[in-house]
C-alpha positions in Angstrom: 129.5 149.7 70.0 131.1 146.2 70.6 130.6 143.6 68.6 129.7 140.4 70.1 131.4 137.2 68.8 128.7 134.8 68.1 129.9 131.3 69.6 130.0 128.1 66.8 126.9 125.5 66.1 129.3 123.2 68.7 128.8 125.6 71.4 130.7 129.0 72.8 134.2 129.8 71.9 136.3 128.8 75.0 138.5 131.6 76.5 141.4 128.9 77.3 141.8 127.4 74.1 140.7 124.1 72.5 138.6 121.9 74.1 140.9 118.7 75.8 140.2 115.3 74.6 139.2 112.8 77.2 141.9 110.4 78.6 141.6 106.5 77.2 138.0 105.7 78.3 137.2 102.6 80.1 135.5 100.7 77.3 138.8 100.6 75.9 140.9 99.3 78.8 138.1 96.4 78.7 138.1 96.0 75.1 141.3 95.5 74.5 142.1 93.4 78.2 139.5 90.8 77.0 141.1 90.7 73.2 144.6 89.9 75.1 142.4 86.8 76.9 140.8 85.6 73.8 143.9 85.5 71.8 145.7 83.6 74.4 143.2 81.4 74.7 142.6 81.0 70.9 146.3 80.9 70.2 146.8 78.1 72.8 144.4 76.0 71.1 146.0 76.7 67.9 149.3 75.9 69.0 147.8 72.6 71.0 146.0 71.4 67.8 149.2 71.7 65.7 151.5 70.5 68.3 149.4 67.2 68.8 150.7 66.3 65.3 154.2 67.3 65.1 156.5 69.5 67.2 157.9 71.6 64.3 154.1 72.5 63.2 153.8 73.4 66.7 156.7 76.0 66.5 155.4 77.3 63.3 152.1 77.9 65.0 153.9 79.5 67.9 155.4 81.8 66.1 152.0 82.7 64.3 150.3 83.6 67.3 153.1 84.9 69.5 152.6 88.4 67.4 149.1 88.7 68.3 149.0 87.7 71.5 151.9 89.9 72.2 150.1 93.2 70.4 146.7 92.4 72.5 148.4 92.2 76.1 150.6 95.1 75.1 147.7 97.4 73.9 145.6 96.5 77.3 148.6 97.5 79.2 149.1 100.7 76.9 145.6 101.5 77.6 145.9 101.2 81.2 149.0 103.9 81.0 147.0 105.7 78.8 144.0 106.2 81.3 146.0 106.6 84.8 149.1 108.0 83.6 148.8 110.0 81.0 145.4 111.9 82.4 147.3 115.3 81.3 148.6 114.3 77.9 145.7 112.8 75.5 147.2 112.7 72.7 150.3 110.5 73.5 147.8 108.6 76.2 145.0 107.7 73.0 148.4 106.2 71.1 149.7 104.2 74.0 148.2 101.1 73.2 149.4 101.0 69.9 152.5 102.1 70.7 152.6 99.5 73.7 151.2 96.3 71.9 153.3 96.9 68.8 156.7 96.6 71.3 155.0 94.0 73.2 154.5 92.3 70.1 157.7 92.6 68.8 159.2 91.8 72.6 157.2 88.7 72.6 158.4 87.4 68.8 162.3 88.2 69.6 162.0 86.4 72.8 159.8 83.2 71.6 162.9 83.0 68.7 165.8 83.1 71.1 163.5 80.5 73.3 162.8 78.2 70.3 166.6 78.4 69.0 168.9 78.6 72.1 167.0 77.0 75.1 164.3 74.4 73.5 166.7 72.3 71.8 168.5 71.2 74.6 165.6 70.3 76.7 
């Protein structure tokens, strides 16, 4: 007589392996699009405010905020990759926007510190 394999609390045992994960959802593309709008928009008021006293606190804030900014619009545009193009691979598509807004970030920084150092001072 065959035994039957009795299937998990979670459902039956599938025949093709592990269950997939979902690609990046689409709370996520807007979550993170909307934190790359409010940090540009906070971090240009920051900047403004410190600015309107003295140009070197405005550089300092600059280079504050650039990091943020640059991790926010990197992890939207990670998340976008991570939902269209990476449909077939969920693991590296749920890291994308991590991966993304941390080189954005850094991208961002290095290129805000050649701009303050080489170009700015001879404007």
């Amino acid at each position: 007589m065959q035994q039957q394999h009795q299937g998990s609390p979670l459902g039956p045992p599938n025949a093709d392996g592990p269950p997939k994960d979902a690609p990046v959802g689409k709370t996520a593309v807007i979550v993170w699009n909307v934190l790359g709008v409010l940090a540009t928009l906070v971090g240009g008021a920051v900047v403004g405010i410190a600015a309107y006293d003295s140009e070197s606190a405005g550089m300092t804030a600059s280079y504050v905020v650039a990091g943020p900014v640059g991790f926010f619009w990197g992890a939207g545009l990670g998340a976008l990759i991570g939902r269209f193009a990476m449909k077939d691979k969920p693991g590296p598509g749920k890291i994308a926007p991590y991966g993304c807004g941390c080189g954005c970030a850094v991208f961002l920084g290095v290129g805000l510190v050649f701009f303050m150092v080489a170009i700015f001072p001879s404007l």
